[in-house]
N, C-alpha and C positions, 0 to 999 in steps of 0.2 A: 452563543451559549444558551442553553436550554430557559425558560422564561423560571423554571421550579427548582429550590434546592434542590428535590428530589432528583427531578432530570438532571440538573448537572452529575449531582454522584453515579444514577446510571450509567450515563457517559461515560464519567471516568474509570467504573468498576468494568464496562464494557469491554474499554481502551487496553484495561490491564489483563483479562478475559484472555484475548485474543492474543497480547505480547505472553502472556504463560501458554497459551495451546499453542505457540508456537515454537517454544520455547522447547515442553515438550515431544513436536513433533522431531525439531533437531535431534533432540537426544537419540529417538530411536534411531532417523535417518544414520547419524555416525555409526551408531553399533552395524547397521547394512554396507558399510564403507567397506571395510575391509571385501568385499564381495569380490570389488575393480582389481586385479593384478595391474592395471598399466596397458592392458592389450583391450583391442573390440570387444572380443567374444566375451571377456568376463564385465564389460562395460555395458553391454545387454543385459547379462544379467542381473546389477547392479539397478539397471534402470525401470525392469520387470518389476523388481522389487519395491524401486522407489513408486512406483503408480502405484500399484496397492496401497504402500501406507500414505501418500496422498490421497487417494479419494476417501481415506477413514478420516482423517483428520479434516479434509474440505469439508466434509458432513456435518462435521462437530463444529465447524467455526460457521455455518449457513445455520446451526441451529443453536448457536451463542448469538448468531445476528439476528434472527429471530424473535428470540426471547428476551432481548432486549427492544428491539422495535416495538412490541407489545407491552411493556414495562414501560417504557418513554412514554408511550402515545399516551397509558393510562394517569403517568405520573404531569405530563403536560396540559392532560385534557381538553384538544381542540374541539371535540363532539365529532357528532358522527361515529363509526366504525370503521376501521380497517385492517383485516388480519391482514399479518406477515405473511409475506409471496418467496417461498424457501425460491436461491439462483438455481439455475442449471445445473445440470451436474455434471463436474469440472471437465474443462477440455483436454482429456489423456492429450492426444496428438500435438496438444502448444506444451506441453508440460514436454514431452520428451525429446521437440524440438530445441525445447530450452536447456534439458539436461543435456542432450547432446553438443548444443554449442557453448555451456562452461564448464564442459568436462573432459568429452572424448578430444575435441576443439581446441578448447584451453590449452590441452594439457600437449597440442602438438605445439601448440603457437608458442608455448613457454619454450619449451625441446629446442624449437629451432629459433631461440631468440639467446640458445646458449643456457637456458635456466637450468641448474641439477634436477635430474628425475623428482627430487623429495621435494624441493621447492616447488615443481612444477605442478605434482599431485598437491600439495598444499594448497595452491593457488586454486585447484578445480576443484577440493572440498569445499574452498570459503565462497567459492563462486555457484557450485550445485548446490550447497543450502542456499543461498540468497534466493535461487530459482525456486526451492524446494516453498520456503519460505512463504513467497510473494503468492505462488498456486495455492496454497492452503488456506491463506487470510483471503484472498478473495471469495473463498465459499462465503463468510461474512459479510464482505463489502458486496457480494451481489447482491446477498438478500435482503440487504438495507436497500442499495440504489431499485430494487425490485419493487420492495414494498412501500416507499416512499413513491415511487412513480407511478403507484394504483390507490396513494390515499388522495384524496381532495379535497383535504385540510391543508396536505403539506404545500408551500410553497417552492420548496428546494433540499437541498440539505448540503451541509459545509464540513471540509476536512478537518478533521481531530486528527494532530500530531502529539508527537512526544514535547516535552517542552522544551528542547532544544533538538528540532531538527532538522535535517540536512537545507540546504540550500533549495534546492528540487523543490521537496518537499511543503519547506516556507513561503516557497511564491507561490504555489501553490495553494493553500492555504492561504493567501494574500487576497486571493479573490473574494472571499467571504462567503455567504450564501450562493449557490451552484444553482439556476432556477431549472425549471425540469425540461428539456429538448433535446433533441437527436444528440448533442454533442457533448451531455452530460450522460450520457447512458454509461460508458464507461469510466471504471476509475483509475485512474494513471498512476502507476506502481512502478519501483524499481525494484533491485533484486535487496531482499531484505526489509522492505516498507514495512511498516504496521500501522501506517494509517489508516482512519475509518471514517466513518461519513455517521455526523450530526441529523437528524431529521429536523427540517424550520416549518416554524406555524408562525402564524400572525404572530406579531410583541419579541420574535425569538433574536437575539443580539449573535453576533458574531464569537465562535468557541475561542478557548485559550489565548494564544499570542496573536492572531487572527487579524487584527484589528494594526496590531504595531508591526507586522508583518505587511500590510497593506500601505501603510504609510512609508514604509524604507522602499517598498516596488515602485512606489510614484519617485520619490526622492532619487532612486538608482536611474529610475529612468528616464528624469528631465537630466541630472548631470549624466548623463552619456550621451543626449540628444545636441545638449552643450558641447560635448566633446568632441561631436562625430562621430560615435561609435557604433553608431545605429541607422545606419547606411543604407546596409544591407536589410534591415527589416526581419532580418530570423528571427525564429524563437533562441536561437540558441545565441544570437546576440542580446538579446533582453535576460536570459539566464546568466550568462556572464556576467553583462552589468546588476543583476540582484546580490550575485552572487560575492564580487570584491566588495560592495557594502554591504552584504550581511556576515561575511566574516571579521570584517575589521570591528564589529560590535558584539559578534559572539564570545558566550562564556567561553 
């Protein structure tokens, strides 16, 4: 958590920033829905479309993360200087490998899994926004983890979720402050995320549920160690076990 009122409400008017330009970009994306018949050729065209209004909308959330980095830094005042480092500019080619595999993909694997065509397209809508989604709000999350990894004030910076959110998400977020090395450089999304990344200076406390998030990951993860369930040593064994005790407590 930000050390300043100030920077907390940042933060959280940030957090909200980003869940409405998102918000937002779905709407337009549905009105381009209609583009897809169900076949390749109109699923190209569909996805032409969807890059363009993806890279408008990436721009706008690199330049809501922005201007919030520079709001933060001013409202937390660790000294020194450091403007905001806008991300790259969005990776077309992951973006319509993405739309290709929850749409044109999706919608065969529904087909032959017996689904009705309308289901099936259903299924690739809520799945190509989720893509749509996650490609946009990282224009933001780049330009924080960007400009956080060129201030040297910052120590780190820590994931801001929604206040109740996903499993994923909260262990993530369990980790608390993120310090700045090769394996922090990117920010791990799924389709739909609107998490965002905190900037930490000296005195800065761990954001929102952060903290009690951190404490169910220890607890999940000595009782499944108890259990034997962690054997195998995956991540995706440690996600399981956060994940049955952080739903038996969820609202």
């Amino acid at each position: 958590m930000a050390r300043t009122v100030a920077g907390k409400a940042l933060t959280e008017q940030h957090y909200r920033s980003q869940v409405g330009l998102r918000a937002l970009a779905l709407q337009d994306y549905i009105k381009l829905w209609p583009l897809w018949e169900g076949d390749e050729r109109t699923f190209r065209r569909l996805v032409e479309a969807a890059v363009v209004l993806a890279r408008v909308y990436y721009q706008l959330s690199s330049s809501l993360g922005a201007a919030y980095f520079q709001a933060f830094r001013v409202a937390e005042d660790p000294g020194g200087q450091a403007p905001p480092i806008l991300a790259d500019p969005m990776a077309e080619d992951r973006l319509i490998s993405s739309l290709y595999e929850t749409g044109q993909f999706s919608l065969q694997r529904s087909l032959d899994a017996g689904k009705s065509p309308q289901v099936a397209m259903d299924t690739a809508l809520t799945n190509t926004s989720g893509a749509m989604s996650t490609h946009i709000v990282d224009g933001g999350r780049g330009t924080l983890l960007r400009s956080i990894g060129a201030d040297s004030k910052a120590g780190g910076w820590s994931r801001v979720t929604s206040g109740n959110p996903c499993a994923f998400c909260a262990m993530l977020a369990s980790r608390g402050p993120v310090y700045l090395t090769e394996d922090s450089a990117e920010f791990e999304a799924h389709g739909h995320c609107s998490c965002t990344a905190e900037p930490g200076y000296e005195g800065t406390t761990w954001p929102g549920r952060s903290r009690e998030f951190h404490d169910l990951y220890n607890e999940a993860t000595l009782e499944a160690l108890e259990a034997g369930d962690l054997q195998r040593g995956t991540s995706n064994d440690l996600l399981n076990a956060f994940r049955r005790r952080y739903e038996k407590q969820r609202p």
